[in-house]
Backbone bond lengths (Angstrom), bond angles and torsions (degrees), N, CA, C in turn:
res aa  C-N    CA-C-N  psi(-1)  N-CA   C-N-CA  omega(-1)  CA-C   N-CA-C  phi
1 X - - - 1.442 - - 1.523 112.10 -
2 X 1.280 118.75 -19.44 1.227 115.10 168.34 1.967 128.49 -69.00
3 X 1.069 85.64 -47.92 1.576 89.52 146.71 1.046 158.31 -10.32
4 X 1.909 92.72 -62.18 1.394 105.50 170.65 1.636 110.83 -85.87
5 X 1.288 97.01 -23.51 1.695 93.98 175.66 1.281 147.31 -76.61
6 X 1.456 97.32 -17.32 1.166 132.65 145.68 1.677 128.30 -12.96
7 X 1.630 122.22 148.93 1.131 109.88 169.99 2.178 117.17 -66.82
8 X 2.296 91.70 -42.04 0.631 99.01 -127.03 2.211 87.24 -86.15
9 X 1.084 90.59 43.73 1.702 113.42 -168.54 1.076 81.57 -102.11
10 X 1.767 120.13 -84.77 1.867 130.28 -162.90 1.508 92.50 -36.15
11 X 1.436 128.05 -62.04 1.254 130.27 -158.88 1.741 108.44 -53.72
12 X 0.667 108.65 -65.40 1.677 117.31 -178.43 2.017 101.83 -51.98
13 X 0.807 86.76 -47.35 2.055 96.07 -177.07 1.985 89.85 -64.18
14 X 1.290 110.64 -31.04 1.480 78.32 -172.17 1.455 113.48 -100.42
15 X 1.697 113.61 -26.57 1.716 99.46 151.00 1.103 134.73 -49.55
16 X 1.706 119.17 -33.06 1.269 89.29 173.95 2.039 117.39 -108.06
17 X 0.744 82.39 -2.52 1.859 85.20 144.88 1.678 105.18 -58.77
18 X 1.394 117.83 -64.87 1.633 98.19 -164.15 1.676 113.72 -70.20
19 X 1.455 105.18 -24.09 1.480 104.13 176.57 1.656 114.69 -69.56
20 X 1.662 112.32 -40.66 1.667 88.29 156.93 1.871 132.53 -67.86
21 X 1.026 114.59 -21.82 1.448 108.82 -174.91 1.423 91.85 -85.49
22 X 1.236 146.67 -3.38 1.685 138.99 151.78 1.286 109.28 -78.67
23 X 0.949 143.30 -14.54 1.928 138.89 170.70 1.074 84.35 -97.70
24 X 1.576 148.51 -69.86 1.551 104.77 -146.36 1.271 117.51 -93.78
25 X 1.817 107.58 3.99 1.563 105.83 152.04 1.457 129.11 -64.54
26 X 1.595 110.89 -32.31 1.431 110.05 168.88 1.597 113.97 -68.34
27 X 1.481 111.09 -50.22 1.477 109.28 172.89 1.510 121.94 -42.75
28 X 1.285 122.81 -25.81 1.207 133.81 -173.49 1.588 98.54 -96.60
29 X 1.331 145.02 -59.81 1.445 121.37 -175.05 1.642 100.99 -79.94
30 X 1.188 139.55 25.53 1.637 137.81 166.43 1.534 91.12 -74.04
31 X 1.345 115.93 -55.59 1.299 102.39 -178.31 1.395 134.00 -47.83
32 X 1.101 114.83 -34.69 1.633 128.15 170.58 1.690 121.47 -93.86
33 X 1.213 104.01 46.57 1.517 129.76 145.58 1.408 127.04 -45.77
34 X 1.356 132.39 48.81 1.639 90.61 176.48 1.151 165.83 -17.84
35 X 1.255 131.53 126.42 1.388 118.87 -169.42 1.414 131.99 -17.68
36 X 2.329 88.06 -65.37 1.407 92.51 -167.95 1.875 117.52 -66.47
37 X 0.907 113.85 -15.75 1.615 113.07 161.80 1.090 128.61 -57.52
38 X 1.364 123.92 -7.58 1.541 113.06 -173.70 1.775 86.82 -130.10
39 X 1.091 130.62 34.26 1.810 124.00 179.95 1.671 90.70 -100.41
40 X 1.837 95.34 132.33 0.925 106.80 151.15 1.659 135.41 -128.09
41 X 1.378 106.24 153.73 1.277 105.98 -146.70 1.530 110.67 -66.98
42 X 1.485 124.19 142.56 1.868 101.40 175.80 1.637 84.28 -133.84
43 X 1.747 110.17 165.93 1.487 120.87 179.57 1.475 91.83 -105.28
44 X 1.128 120.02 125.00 1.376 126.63 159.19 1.754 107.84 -86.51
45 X 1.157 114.07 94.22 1.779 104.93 151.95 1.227 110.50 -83.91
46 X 1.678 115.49 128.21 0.781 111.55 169.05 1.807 117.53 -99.79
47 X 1.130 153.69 153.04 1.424 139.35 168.07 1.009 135.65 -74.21
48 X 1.556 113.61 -12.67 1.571 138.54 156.64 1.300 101.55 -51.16
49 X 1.482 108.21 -59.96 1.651 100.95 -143.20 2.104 95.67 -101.91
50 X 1.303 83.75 175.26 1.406 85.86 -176.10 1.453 125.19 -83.64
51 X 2.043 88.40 -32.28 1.316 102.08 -167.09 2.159 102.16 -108.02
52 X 1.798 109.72 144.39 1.037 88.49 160.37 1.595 152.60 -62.82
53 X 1.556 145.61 165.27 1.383 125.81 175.47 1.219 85.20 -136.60
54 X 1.632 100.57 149.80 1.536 140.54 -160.38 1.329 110.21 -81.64
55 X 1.298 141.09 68.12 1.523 127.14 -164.68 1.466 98.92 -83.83
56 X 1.451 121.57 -179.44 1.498 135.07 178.45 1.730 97.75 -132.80
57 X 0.835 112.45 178.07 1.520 147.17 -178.65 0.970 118.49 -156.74
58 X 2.011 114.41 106.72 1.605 110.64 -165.75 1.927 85.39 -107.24
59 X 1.225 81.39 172.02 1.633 97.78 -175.68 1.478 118.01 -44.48
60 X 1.216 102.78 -47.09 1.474 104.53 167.28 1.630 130.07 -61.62
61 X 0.994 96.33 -16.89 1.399 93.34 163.56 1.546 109.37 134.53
62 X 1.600 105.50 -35.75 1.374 123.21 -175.06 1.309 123.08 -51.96
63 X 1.251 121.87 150.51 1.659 125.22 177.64 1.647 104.58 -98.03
64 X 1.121 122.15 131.26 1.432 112.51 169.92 1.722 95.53 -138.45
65 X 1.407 106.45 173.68 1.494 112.55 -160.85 1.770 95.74 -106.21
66 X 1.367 126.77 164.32 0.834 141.50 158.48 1.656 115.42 -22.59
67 X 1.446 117.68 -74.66 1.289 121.31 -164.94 1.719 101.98 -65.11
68 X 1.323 111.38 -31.54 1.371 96.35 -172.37 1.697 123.04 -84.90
69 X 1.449 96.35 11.22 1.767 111.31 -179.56 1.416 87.78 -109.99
70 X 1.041 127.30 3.33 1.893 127.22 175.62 1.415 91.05 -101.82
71 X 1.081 134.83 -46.36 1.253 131.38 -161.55 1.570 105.02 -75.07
72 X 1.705 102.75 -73.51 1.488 98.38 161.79 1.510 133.99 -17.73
73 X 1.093 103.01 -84.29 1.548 106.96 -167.55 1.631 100.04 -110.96
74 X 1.155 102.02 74.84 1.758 102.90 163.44 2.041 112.08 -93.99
75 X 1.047 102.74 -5.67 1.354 104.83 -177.81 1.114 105.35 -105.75
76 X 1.799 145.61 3.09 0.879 115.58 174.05 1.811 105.17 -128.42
């Protein structure tokens, strides 16, 4: 019981108080990632064509092409 009465009790209760409200502040802006930050690049050969094309892979899962990640996010 001395412990808790302690200074060195408050002290510890309030690091880790601030160390949780810093994880679930990061957990909380993880969500608001932009797309273009998480694209990764893939080579599409195709056997049709002669030449390769540049696909992406956005986080979600989706394939989108070059021009339309130019189009998308040209402002950021």
């Amino acid at each position: 019981m001395e412990f808790i009465a302690s200074d060195c009790y408050n002290t510890v209760l309030e690091i880790t108080a601030s160390g949780s409200a810093i994880i679930s502040e990061l957990l909380r802006l993880s969500n608001f990632i932009p797309d273009v930050f998480l694209f990764q690049k893939q080579d599409n050969k195709d056997k049709k064509q002669s030449k390769a094309t540049e696909l992406y892979l956005a986080a979600n899962g989706r394939t989108v092409d070059a021009e339309e990640v130019k189009l998308r996010y040209a402002e950021q």
